[in-house]
C-alpha distance (Angstrom), angle and dihedral (degrees) to the residues before:
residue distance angle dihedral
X1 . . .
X2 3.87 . .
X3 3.56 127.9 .
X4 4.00 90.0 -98.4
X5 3.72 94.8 52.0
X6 3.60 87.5 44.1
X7 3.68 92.8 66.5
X8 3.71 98.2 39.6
X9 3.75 84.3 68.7
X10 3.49 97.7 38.8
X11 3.75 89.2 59.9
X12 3.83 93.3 41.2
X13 4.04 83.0 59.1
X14 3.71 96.6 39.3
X15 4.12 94.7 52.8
X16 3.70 96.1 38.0
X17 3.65 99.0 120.0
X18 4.05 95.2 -169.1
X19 4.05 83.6 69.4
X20 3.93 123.6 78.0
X21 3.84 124.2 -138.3
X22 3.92 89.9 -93.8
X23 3.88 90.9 48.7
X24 4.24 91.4 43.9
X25 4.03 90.0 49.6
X26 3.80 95.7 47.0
X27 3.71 94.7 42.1
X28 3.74 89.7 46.7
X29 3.85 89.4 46.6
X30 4.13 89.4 46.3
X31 3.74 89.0 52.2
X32 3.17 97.8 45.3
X33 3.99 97.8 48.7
X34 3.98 84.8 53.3
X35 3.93 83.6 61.9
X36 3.71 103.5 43.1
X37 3.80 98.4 138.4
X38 4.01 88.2 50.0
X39 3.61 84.6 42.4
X40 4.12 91.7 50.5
X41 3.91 95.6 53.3
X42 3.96 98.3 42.9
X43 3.58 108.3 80.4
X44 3.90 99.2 -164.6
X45 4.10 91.1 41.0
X46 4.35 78.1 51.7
X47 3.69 93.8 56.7
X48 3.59 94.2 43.6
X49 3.82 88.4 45.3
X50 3.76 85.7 56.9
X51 3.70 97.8 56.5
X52 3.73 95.5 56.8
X53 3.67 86.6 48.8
X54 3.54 91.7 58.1
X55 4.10 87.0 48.4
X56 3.63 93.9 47.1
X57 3.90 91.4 61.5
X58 3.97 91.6 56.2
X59 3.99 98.2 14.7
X60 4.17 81.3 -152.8
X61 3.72 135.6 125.9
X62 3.79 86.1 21.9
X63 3.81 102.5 174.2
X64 3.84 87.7 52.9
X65 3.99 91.0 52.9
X66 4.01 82.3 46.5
X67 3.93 92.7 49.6
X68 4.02 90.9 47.4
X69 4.15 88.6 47.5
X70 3.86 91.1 45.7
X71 4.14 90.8 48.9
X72 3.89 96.1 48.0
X73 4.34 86.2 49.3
X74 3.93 84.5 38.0
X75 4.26 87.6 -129.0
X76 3.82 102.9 166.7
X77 3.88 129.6 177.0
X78 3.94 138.8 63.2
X79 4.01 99.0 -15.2
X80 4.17 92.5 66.3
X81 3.96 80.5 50.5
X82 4.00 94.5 41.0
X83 3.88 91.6 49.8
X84 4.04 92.0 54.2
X85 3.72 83.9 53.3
X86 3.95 104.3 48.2
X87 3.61 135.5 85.5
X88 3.98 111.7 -117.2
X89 3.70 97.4 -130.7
């Protein structure tokens, strides 16, 4: 998939309100390992791929992970509210 496709998903993930923060990051993560080469020759989707890398190793302070990933793709609206609000589980 192409970089655009790529981030029509990622933002069908990341404002799917059914998922938590855990869910949303390991989706996102999933997704995002199926498009490594995409992934490779982005340089914003890189950075962003690098932050859930870094949650992936500790899987804590999700929503914080989640607020870094949406800043580097520049994703703004009810998620970064929904993720102060949730429970990590």
């Amino acid at each position: 998939m192409d970089a655009e496709q790529l981030m029509v998903e990622i933002n069908n993930i990341f404002w799917n309100k059914e998922l938590t923060d855990d869910d949303v990051a390991n989706e996102l993560l999933d997704v995002m390992d199926a498009n490594r080469e995409t992934v490779e020759f982005d340089r914003v989707l890189k950075a962003a791929y690098r932050v859930l890398n870094i949650w992936s190793r500790t899987e804590t302070d999700t929503g914080l992970y989640l607020d870094q990933f949406a800043d580097i793709l520049k994703l703004e609206g009810p998620m970064l509210e929904k993720n102060h609000n949730k429970k990590n589980m």
